[in-house]
N, C-alpha and C positions, 0 to 999 in steps of 0.2 A: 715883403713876402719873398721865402725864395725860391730861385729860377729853379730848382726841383720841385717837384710835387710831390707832395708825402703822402702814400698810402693811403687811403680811410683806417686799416688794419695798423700801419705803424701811428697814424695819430690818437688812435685807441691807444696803443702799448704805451706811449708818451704821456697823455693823461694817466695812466693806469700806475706807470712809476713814481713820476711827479709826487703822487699824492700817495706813494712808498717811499719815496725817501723824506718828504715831509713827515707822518705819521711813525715811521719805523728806523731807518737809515741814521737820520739827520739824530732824533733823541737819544740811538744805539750808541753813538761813539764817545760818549763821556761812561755809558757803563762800560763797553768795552775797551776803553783806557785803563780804568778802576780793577777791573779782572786782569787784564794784563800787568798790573801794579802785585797787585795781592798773588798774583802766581809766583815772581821771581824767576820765570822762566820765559826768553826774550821769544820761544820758540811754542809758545801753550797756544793750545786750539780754545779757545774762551766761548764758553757755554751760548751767549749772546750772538756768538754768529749763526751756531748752529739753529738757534731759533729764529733766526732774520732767513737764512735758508728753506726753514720749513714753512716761513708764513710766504716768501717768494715763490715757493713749489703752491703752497693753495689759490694763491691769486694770479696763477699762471704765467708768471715773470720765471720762465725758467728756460736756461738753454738758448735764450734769445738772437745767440751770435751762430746757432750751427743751420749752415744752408740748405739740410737735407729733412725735409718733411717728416713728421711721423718723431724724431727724437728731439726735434725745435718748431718755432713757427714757419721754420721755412723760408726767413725773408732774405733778402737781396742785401747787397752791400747797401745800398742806397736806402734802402728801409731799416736798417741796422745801424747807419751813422748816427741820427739823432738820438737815438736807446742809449749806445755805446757814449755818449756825449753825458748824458743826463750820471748813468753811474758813476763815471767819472769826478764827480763831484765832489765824491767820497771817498777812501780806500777801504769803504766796507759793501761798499754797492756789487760790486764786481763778482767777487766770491758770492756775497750772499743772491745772487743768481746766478750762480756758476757759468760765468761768462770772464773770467778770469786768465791771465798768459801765468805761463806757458801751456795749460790745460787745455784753452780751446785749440790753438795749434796741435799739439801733439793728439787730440780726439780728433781735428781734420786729415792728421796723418794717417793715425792707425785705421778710422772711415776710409780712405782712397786706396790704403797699401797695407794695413795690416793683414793675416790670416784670418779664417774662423776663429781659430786660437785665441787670438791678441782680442778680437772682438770680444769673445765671451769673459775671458778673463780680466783683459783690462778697459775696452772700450764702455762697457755697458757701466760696470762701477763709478768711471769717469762723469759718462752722461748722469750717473743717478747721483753725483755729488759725493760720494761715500769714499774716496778714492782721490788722493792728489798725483799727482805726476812734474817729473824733473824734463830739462831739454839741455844735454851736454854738449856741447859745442867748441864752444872756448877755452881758450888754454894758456896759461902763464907766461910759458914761454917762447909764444910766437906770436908776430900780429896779427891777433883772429881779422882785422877790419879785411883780410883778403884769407877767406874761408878758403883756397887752396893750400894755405900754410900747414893747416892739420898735421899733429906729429903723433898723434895716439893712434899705436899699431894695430892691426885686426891682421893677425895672421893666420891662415886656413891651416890647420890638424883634424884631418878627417872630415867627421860630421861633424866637428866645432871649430869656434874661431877662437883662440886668444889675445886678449886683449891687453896693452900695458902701453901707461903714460899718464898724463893729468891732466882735470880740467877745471876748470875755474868760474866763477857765476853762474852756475848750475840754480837756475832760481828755484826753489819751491823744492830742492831736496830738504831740507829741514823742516817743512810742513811734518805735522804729525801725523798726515795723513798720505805721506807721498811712500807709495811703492815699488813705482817703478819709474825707468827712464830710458828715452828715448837718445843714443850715442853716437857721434856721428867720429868717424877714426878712416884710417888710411890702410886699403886692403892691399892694394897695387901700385907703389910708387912710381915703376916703369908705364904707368897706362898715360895716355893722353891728360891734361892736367887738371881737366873738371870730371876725369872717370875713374879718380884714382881712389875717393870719398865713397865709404859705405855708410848705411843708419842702421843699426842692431836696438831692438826692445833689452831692455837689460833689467832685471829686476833689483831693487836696491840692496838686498839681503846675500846678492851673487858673493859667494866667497874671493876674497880679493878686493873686495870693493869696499874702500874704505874715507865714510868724510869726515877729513881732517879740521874742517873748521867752517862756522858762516863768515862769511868776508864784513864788516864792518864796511857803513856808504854813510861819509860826512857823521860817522858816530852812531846812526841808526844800526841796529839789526833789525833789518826788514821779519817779520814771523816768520814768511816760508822760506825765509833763508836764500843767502848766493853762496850756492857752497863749493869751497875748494874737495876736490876729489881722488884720490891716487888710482890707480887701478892696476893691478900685479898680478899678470898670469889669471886674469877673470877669463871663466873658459864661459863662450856662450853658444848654443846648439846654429846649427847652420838656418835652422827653421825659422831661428829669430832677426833674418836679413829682413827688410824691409824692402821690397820692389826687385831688390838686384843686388848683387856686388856689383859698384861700379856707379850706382844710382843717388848715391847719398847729395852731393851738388845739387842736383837735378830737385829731389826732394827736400830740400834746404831754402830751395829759390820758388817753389810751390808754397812751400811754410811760410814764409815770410814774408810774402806780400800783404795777405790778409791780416797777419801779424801787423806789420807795420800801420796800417790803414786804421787797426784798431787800437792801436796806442795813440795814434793822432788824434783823435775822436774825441780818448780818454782826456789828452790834453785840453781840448777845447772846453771840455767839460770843466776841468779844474783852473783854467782864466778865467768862467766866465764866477767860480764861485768866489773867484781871487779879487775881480772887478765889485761883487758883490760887497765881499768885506771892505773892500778899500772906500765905495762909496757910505757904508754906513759909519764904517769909524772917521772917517773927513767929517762927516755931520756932526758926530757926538763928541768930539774935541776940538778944543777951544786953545788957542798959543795968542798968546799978546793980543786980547781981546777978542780975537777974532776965530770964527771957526775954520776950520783945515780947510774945507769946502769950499772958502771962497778966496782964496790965497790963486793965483793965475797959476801956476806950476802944477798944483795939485791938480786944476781943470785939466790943465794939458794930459796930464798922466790920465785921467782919467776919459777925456774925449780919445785917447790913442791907443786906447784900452777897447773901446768898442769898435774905432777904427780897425784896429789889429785884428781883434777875435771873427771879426763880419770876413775879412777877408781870408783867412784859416779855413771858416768855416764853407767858402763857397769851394777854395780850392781842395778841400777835402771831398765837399761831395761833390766836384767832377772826377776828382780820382775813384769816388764809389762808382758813378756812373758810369763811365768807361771800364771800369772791372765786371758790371756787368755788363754791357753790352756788345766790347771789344774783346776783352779780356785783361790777365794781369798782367800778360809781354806788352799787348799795347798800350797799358796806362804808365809802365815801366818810368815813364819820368814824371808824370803828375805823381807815381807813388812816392819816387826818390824828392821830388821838392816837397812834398807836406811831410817827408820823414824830416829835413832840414826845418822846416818855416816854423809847424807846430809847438814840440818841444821848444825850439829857441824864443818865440814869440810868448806862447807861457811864460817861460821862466822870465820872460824880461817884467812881466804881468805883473807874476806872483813876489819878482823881488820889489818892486815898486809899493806893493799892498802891506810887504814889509816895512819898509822905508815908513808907510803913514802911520802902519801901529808901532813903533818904536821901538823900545825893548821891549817890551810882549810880543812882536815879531816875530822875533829869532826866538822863543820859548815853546812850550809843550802846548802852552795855554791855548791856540789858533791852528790849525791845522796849517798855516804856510810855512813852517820852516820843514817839516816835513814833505809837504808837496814838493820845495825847493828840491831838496834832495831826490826823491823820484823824480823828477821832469831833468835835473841835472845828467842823471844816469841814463834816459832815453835820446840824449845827443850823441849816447855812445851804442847803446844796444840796438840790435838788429843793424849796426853798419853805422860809421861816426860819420859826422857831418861832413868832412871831406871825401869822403866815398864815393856820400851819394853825390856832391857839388860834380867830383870831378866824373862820373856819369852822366848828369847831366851838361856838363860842359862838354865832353866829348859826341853826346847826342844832337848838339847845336853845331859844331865844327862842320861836323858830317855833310849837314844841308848846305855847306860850303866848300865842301873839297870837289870841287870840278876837274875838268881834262887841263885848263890852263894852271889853275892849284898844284896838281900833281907833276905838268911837267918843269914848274918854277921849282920846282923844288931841286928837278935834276938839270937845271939850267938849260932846259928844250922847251920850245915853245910848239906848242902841238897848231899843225897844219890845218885841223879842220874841228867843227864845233868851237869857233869863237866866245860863243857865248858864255857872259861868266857872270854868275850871282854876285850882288854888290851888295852888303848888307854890316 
């Protein structure tokens, strides 16, 4: 049992899914292969989702990830972890309850900091599904992993800014449904170095704006695309700042906690279907007499499989629970180690599940060389695993730099407070 307590309201939603991805979810993704096959186009919105969405909106599996009452259930991070867990499962779960990145992010944005405006125009669309959205961030030619690198200019002319530079995995602008996007560029290079970052609404049709390509991950084109971006003299009204010039950082590290918390989730969810397949295919294949099952390596892989995911799973929802109760500055390292543990813990999962299906593995036929490739790219996105490591290594330092620490360093031994942590 675990040391959280889940809802009555989320164990409802839990059963409620369960028995939508079994009935609906799980049977969908061999039609929505077949549609995606017969379109020739890597980038087609396929009929079969939009129906998986409309049966999601009647059975009230809709919106499930937004924390504000009235356009979700309302629930807590800690009541959202095992939902977010279960869609995960799939890569049609997600969308088809429109609880999908970069969307739920950028609708927590434009919810806390957009105008009226941005609400009626793009928030509400968002929330009704009708409506995709991009989050521009990244850039080719700097290392985003320290988001003060930003080099896409936002320079003020008047009542508007323009904008010029490029960006790169821009997820979900090649959806066929994405309009607009949310830009994060450099208004003030002389400001202080986390207030130099602005976030502008940017419509994807702005003149200037131009996507040059979907970036290709391990051979996939993902459908909503990571799109490379140019931007040339894109003029955008001043009304479409976000909180502030000067604010973008600030809104950046809001977005992306929750972000990060629920691509963990997602991960746990897609181990445990990885642990699934791997234990039914050990059973149904047979090597030199013997089934895969009972071979000692296989056990191991597979007893460390549950071992692995049970312990993902708890450090995840203490990082929910702490984000609600403390908040997200103070879960700031339980966030940054299930951004490290999850993804890499998965992917160790999911290439193992490969390993037992053999060459059907790596093929179309199982959905794990795909998952591979997603779970590969979340050791990079939202902040690559060194990042967060050396955040949290720096957070532990800390509880050890005392008065005698500090004056070893300048060859003085401080006079008073002896006392010095040993750890």
């Amino acid at each position: 049992m675990s040391l959280f307590e889940f809802s009555d309201r989320t164990k409802k939603y839990q059963s409620d899914l369960l028995e939508f991805m079994d009935s609906h979810i799980y049977p969908a993704e061999t039609i929505y292969d077949l549609q995606m096959r017969e379109s020739g186009d890597p980038h087609f919105q396929p009929p079969i989702l939009e129906e998986l969405k409309a049966e999601a909106r009647v059975r009230g599996l809709w919106n499930l990830f937004h924390p504000h009452p009235g356009t979700g259930p309302g629930l807590s991070n800690l009541e959202y972890a095992p939902l977010a867990e279960i869609m995960g499962r799939s890569h049609l779960a997600s969308e088809a309850c429109n609880c999908n990145a970069p969307d739920t992010g950028n609708i927590e944005v434009l919810e806390l900091f957009g105008t009226d405006e941005h609400r009626e125009r793009y928030l509400k669309p968002l929330l009704d599904g009708t409506m995709a959205s991009a989050f521009a961030m990244t850039e080719p030619a700097v290392a985003s992993s320290d988001a003060t690198n930003i080099e896409l200019t936002m320079e003020r002319d008047n009542d508007e800014y323009v904008l010029n530079g490029r960006k790169w995995f821009a997820s979900n602008a090649l959806h066929k449904n994405c309009k607009v996007m949310i830009v994060m560029g450099k208004t003030d290079p002389t400001a202080p170095k986390h207030r130099q970052q602005t976030m502008m609404v940017v419509p994807l049709d702005t003149p200037g704006v131009t996507v040059l390509r979907g970036l290709p991950v391990f051979g996939y084109q993902d459908r909503e695309g990571h799109a490379e971006i140019d931007f040339t003299d894109v003029r955008v009204p001043a009304k479409d700042v976000l909180k502030g010039e000067g604010e973008g950082f600030a809104i950046s590290q809001a977005r992306l906690g929750p972000g990060r918390i629920h691509h963990c989730m997602r991960s746990i969810g897609m181990a445990e279907r990885a642990l699934e397949l791997m234990c039914t295919r050990a059973q149904s294949r047979t090597t030199f007499g013997q089934p895969l099952s009972e071979r000692s390596n296989i056990q191991d892989w597979i007893a460390e499989a549950r071992i692995d995911i049970e312990m993902i799973r708890l450090l995840t929802l203490k990082a929910a629970h702490l984000m609600d109760t403390v908040g997200n500055k103070a879960a700031r390292t339980e966030i940054a180690a299930i951004k490290v543990a999850a993804p890499h813990i998965a992917l160790k999962i999911v290439d193992r599940a490969i390993q037992i299906h053999g060459g059907g593995g790596v093929t179309d036929d199982f959905p794990l060389a795909m998952a591979y490739a997603h779970l590969r790219i979340l050791r990079l996105a939202d902040g690559p695993d060194e990042v967060h490591k050396r955040a949290i290594a720096n957070f532990e330092l800390r509880k050890y730099h005392s008065p005698r620490a500090i004056a070893a360093e300048t060859d003085v031994l401080p006079t008073t407070n002896r006392k010095v942590a040993v750890g």
